[in-house]
Each structure stands twice: as C-alpha cells, then as structure tokens.
C-alpha positions in Angstrom: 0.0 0.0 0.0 2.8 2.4 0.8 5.8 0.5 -0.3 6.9 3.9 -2.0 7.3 5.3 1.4 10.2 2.1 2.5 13.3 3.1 3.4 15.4 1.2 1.5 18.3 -0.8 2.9 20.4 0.2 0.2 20.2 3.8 1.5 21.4 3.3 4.9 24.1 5.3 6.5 25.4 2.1 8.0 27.1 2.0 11.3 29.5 4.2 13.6 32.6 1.7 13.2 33.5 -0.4 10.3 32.8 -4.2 10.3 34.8 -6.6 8.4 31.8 -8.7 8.4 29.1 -6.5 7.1 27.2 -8.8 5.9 27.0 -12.9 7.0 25.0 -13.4 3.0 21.5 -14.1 4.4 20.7 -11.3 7.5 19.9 -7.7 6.1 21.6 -4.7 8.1 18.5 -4.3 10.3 18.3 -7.9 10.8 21.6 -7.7 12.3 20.8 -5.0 14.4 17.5 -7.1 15.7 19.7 -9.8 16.9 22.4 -7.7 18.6 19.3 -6.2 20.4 18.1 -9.4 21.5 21.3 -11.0 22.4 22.1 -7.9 24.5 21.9 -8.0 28.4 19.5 -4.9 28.6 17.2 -6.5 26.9 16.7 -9.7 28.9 17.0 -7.3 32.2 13.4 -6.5 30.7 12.1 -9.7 31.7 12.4 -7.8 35.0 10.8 -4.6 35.2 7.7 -3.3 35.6 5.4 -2.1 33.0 2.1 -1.0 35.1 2.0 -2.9 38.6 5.2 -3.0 40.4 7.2 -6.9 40.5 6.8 -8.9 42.4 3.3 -9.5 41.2 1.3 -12.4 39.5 3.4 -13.8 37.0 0.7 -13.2 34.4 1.1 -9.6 34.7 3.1 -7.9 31.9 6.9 -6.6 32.4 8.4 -4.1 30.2 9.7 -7.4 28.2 5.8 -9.3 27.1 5.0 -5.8 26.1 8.2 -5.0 24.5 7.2 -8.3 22.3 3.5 -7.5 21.9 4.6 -3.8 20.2 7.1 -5.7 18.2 4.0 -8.3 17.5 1.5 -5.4 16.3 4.2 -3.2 14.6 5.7 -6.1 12.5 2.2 -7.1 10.9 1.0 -3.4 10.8 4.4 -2.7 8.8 3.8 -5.8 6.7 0.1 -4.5 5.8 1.4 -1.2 4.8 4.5 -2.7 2.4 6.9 -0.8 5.1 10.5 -1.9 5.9 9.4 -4.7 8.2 12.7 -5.8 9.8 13.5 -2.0 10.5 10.3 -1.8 12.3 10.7 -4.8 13.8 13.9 -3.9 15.6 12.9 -0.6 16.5 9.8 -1.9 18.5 12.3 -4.8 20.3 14.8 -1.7 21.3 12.1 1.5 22.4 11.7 0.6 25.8 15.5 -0.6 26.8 16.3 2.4 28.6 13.4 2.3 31.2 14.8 2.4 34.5 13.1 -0.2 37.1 9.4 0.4 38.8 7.7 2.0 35.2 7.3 5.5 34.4 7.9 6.5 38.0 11.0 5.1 38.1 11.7 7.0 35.1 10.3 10.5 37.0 12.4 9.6 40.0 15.5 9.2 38.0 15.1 12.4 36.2 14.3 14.5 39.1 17.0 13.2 40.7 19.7 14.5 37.7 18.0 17.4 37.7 19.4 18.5 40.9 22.6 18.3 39.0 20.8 20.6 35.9 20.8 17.3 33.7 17.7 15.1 32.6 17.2 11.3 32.6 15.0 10.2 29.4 14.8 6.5 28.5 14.5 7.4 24.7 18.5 9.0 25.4 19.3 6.3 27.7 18.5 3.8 25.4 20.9 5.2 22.7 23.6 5.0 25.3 23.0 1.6 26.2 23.5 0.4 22.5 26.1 2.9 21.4 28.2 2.5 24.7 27.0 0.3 27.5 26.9 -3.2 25.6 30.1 -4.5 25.5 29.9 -7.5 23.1 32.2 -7.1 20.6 36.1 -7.1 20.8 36.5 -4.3 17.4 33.8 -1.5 19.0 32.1 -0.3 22.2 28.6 -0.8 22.1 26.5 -3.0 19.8 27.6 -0.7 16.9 23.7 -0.5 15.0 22.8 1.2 12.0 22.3 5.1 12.0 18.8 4.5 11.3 17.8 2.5 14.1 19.7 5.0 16.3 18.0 7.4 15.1 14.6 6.2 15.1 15.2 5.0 19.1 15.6 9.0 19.4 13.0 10.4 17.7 10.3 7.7 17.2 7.9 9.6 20.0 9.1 12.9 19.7 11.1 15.8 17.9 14.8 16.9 18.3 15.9 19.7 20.1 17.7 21.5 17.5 20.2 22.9 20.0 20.9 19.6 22.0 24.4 19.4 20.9 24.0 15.1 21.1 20.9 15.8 19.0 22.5 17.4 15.7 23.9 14.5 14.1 20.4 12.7 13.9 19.0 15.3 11.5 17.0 17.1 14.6 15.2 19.5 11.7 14.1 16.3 10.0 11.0 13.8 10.4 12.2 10.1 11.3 11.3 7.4 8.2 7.7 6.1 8.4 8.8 2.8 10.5 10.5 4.9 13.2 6.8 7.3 13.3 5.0 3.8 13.9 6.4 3.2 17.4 4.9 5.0 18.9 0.9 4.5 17.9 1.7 0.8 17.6 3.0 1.1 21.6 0.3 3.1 22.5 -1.7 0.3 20.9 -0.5 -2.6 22.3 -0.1 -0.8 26.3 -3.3 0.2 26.6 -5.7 -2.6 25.4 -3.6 -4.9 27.2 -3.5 -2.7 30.0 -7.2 -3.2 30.2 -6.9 -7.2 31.1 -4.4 -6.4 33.2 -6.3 -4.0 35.5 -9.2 -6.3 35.8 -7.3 -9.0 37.2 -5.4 -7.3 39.5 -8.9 -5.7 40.8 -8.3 -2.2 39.8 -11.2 -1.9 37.2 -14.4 -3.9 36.7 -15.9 -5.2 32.7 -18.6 -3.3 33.1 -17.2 0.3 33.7 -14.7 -0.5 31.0 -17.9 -1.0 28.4 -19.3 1.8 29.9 -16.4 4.8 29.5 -14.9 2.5 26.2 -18.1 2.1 23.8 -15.6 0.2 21.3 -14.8 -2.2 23.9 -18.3 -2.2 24.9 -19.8 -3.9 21.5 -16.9 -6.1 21.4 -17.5 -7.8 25.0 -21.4 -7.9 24.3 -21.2 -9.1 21.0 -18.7 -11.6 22.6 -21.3 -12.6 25.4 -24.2 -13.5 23.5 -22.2 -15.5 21.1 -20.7 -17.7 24.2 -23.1 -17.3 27.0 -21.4 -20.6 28.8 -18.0 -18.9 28.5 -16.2 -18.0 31.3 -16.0 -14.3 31.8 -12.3 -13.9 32.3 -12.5 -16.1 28.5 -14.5 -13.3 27.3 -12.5 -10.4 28.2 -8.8 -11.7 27.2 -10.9 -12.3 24.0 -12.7 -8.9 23.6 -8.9 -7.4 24.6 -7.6 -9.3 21.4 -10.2 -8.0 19.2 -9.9 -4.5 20.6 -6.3 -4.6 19.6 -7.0 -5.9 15.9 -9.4 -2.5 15.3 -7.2 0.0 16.6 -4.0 -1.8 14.7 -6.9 -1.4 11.5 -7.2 2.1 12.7 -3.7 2.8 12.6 -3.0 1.1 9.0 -6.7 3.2 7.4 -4.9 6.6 9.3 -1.5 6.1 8.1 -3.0 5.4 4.7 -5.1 8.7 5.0 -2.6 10.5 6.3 0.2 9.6 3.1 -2.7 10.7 0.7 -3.2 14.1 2.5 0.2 15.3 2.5 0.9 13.8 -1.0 4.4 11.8 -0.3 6.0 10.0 -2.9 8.8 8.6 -1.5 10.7 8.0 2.1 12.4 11.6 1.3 9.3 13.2 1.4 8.4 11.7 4.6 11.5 13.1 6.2 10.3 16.5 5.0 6.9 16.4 5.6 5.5 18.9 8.2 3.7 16.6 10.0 4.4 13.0 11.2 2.3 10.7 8.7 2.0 7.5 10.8 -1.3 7.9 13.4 -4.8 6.6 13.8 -8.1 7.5 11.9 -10.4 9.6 13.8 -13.0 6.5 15.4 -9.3 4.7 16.7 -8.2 7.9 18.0 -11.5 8.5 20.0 -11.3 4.8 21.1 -7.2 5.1 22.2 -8.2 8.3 24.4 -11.2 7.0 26.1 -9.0 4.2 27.1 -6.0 6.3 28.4 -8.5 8.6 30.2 -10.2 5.5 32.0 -6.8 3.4 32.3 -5.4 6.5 34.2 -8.1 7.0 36.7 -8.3 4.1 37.4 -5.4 2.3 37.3 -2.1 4.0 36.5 -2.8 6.3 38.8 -4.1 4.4 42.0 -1.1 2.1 40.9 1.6 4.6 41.1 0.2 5.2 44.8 0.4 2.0 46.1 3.9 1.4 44.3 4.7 4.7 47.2 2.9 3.2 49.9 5.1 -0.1 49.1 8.8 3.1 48.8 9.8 1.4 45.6 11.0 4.6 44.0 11.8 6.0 47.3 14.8 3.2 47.4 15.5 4.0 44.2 16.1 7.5 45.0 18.2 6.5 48.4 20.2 4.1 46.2 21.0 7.1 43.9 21.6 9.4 46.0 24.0 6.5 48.2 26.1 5.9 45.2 26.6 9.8 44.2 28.1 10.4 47.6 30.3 6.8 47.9 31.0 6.6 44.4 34.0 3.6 45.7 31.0 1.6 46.4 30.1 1.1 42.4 30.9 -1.9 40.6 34.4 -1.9 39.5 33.9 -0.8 36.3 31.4 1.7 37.2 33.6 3.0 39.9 36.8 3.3 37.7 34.4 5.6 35.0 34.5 8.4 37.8 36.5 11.5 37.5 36.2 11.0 33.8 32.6 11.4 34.5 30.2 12.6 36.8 29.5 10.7 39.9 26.1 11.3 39.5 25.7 10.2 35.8 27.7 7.1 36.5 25.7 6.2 39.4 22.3 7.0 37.1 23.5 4.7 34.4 24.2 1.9 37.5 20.6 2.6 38.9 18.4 3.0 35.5 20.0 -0.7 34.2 18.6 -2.4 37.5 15.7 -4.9 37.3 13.2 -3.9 40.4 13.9 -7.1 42.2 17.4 -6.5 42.1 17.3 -2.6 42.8 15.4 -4.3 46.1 18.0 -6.3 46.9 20.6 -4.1 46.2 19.1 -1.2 48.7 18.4 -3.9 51.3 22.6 -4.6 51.1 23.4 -1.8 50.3 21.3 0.8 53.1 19.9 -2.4 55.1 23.0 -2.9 57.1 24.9 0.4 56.9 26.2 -0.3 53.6 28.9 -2.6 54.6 28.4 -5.1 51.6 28.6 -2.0 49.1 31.6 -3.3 48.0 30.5 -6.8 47.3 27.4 -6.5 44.8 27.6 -7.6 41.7 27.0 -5.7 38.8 23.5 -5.3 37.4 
C-alpha cells in the first residue's frame, strides 16, 4: 500500500565503526541490528521490570519485556500490511523501551528529578541510545552494539522531535521527520499498552468489565457481542478475547490513518516523509477517539491508584536513596562503574548503574546496600 514510502536498505548510512563482516550473505543490516538487540543484556533485564503494577506481582502480569514483544508483534504485521520496511520496524519496537529504568514511568520521574538537581535530565529514549552505542560491550572491534544510524535514530525520535540545540541531537537530523517505521512506534506502543493494560487491571482488581464497556463504547460492543455468542463462556475467556479484538481495530485504525494520512500530505517517496511537516503515521479519527477513552479510563483508574500503592510499598523512594548512596560513595560502584568516575560525573555514572537495574534486584541491592549500613557495598555484583 505504501511501499513507496520504504526506506530502503540500500540507503542506509550504516554504522559508527566499520565491520569486516558487514554482511554474514543471508541477515539484512536491520536484521543484524535485531539480533544484537536481542542477544544484548538490557534486553533480557526486561524480563524484569515493571510495566504497570510493580514486581513482584502475578506472573501473568506484563513486564516491560511481554509488552516490549507484543509492540514488536503489532508493529511487524501493521508494517507488513502497509509494504513498510518490516525488519527495520521490527527492531525498533524490540529496542524503544530498553532504557526504562526499574518500577515503570515512575521510576523513570524519580530518575530524572533526581539529575535534575545536578541541571541534567534522565530520558529513557536518550538512555536507550547510550545503552546500545556505549553500554553493551559484546564485541572485541567497538564499544557498544555498533547499529545502524537508522535505528539509532529512530530509538531517538520515534515519540518525539529533536531539540535542535541539543548538541548530542545534531547529528540525527533534529530538523528532519524520522522514516515512516520509526513514526509507527509510537501509535503501535500506544496500541498494544493500553488494550492490554485493560486485562491487566481487571485481574489485579483495579477496574471492573462493566465500567470499561461503559467509558470505552468500542470495547463495549466487542465484549457484548462476545457474550451473547458464548453465553457458557467464562468471563475472564470473554475479556482476554474482547482485549484481542480491541487490539485488531485499533492496529486497522492505525493502518486506514497512516494510509489517510500519506494521501493528505501527498508523499512519494521516504524523502518526502522526512520533509513532511507533520508525522504521517497515526490513527483515523473512530481509533483515535477509542485510544483516548482508554487512556482517560486506564489513568483513573489504574495507573494512577497504581503509582500510589507502588509509594505506599517506597519502591522509588529506594531507588532515590540508592542514587543518591552511590553519588556520595561513588567507591561503592561496581568496579567498572567506579573506575568511570572523575572522567565522568558521579552522578551520571551512578544514574547509568541505577536505571540498568531490574526492580527485584534494585530491592535487593538497597536492602545490602542501606539495610545494614552499607557494609556489603563493595561486594554487589554488577546489574
């Protein structure tokens, strides 16, 4: 449908170092990048970190890792559907979410308030580049996992714009748009967190079926429809069902609007994308209405009353004391953290320790580390 917007392969700017290898004669350059991405230690530490409802939890609830996959599931196919670079999609949906810190989206707030007492932001869009540009170390020829500029680039912008004058923004084209699979990212993630979001908060008690067919029409006429087809059918049946089918319209919303969109603004070709004033990827109007009904309910009653029970419980409060613990005893860092200091900030070296812990282990670690006075600093191993 919109094969004329692909990036093309052929066109890549390729990676930061050189490779003797470039190419193995059957992988494509973002298939390469896909499998450095899931061979790399960030991304199994996923397995580990919350996405809504702090671990540990029922081990049916999603961590950043199922959804991680479920984006990549959604994007892929929605990608496919459109005749859009599918492996380049594919690997930027398996790498958005690497550089969330521990306990969700608060744990990403705690962390950036925290380096902004020092006049410096956490983001896990920027932290995520970090992690594959410098972090992994995999290879013996380059720091890093060494990935293609357009994958880099699309982890940076693929839910926002540039700052032009962010000096570490200038050489990803900050006055540009990113290609089409980098702009579907975003709607595919929003996709895939909030219907699944839905199933999620039921069973963990924080929203009943029926106020979620009330507030969420679309959802509604699904679970109905759904009910008097299978009236013997248990009702936790119905609603993992109605979820699934909730999640095949709005991925048909997003394909009509992206379609929709490319006619309005009359691109020809993944040039034109980049120069297009507006992003082209996004929802049709009925999907859109849909996706903010469910992030208006979802947040009242669920991402909201969960963030307060994930303070009753002080998750992000150890975070912050773990922070804040290795800023002032740097020495008590992981070897190779501790030797990075002096040639960088305490502070940014202890963020990069903290934001790469899984929540269990950011438990344990303030238990050892705080617990008892801090006398086992020295003895943790890294994350």
């Amino acid at each position: 449908m919109l094969a004329r917007l692909r990036f093309p392969e052929d066109q890549s700017r390729l990676r930061r170092h050189p490779e003797r290898a470039v190419s193995d004669g059957y992988r494509g350059p973002f298939q390469r990048d896909r499998d450095r991405i899931v061979h790399s230690r960030a991304f199994r530490r996923l397995a580990g970190k919350t996405q809504v409802t702090a671990l540990p939890g029922s081990n049916h609830l999603r961590t950043r890792l199922t959804h991680t996959i479920e984006v990549a599931q959604v994007s892929r196919t929605i990608a496919g559907v459109l005749g859009l670079g599918v492996d380049l999609v594919e690997v930027l949906a398996l790498a958005h979410d690497l550089g969330h810190p521990a306990f969700g989206h608060q744990g990403e707030a705690t962390l950036d308030q925290e380096m902004r007492r020092f006049g410096e932001r956490f983001d896990h869009n920027s932290h995520a580049l970090r992690i594959v540009e410098y972090f992994e170390q995999r290879y013996a020829a380059f720091p890093g996992l060494n990935l293609t500029f357009e994958v880099r680039e699309g982890l940076l912008k693929h839910s926002r714009e540039l700052d032009p004058n962010e000096p570490t923004h200038q050489e990803y084209f900050p006055d540009s748009r990113p290609t089409l699979e980098a702009q579907l990212i975003d709607p595919a993630d929003e996709i895939a967190y909030l219907s699944s979001d839905l199933e999620d908060a039921v069973r963990c008690g924080f929203l009943e079926i029926d106020a979620i067919c009330h507030a969420v029409p679309a959802f509604g006429a699904v679970y109905e429809r759904l009910r008097a087809e299978h009236p013997r059918a248990e009702p936790g049946r119905i609603l993992s069902d109605a979820q699934s089918r909730l999640f095949g319209l709005l991925a048909r919303g997003l394909i009509h609007g992206t379609l929709e969109r490319a006619e309005a603004a009359g691109v020809q070709d993944w040039r034109d994308v980049r120069q297009c004033q507006r992003r082209i990827a996004g929802c049709t109007e009925d999907a859109q209405a849909t996706v903010a009904s469910l992030r208006e309910l979802l947040f009242a009653s669920y991402y909201i009353p969960a963030a307060k029970e994930s303070d009753r419980q002080g998750h992000c409060a150890r975070l912050s004391e773990l922070f804040r613990f290795y800023v002032r005893c740097p020495e008590a860092l992981p070897a190779h953290y501790a030797a990075q200091v002096g040639h960088r900030s305490a502070h940014q070296v202890a963020c990069d320790y903290v934001a790469g812990m899984a929540d269990e282990f950011l438990l344990r670690t303030h238990a050892e580390v705080l617990g008892r006075g801090g006398s086992d600093a020295t003895r943790i191993e890294a994350a």
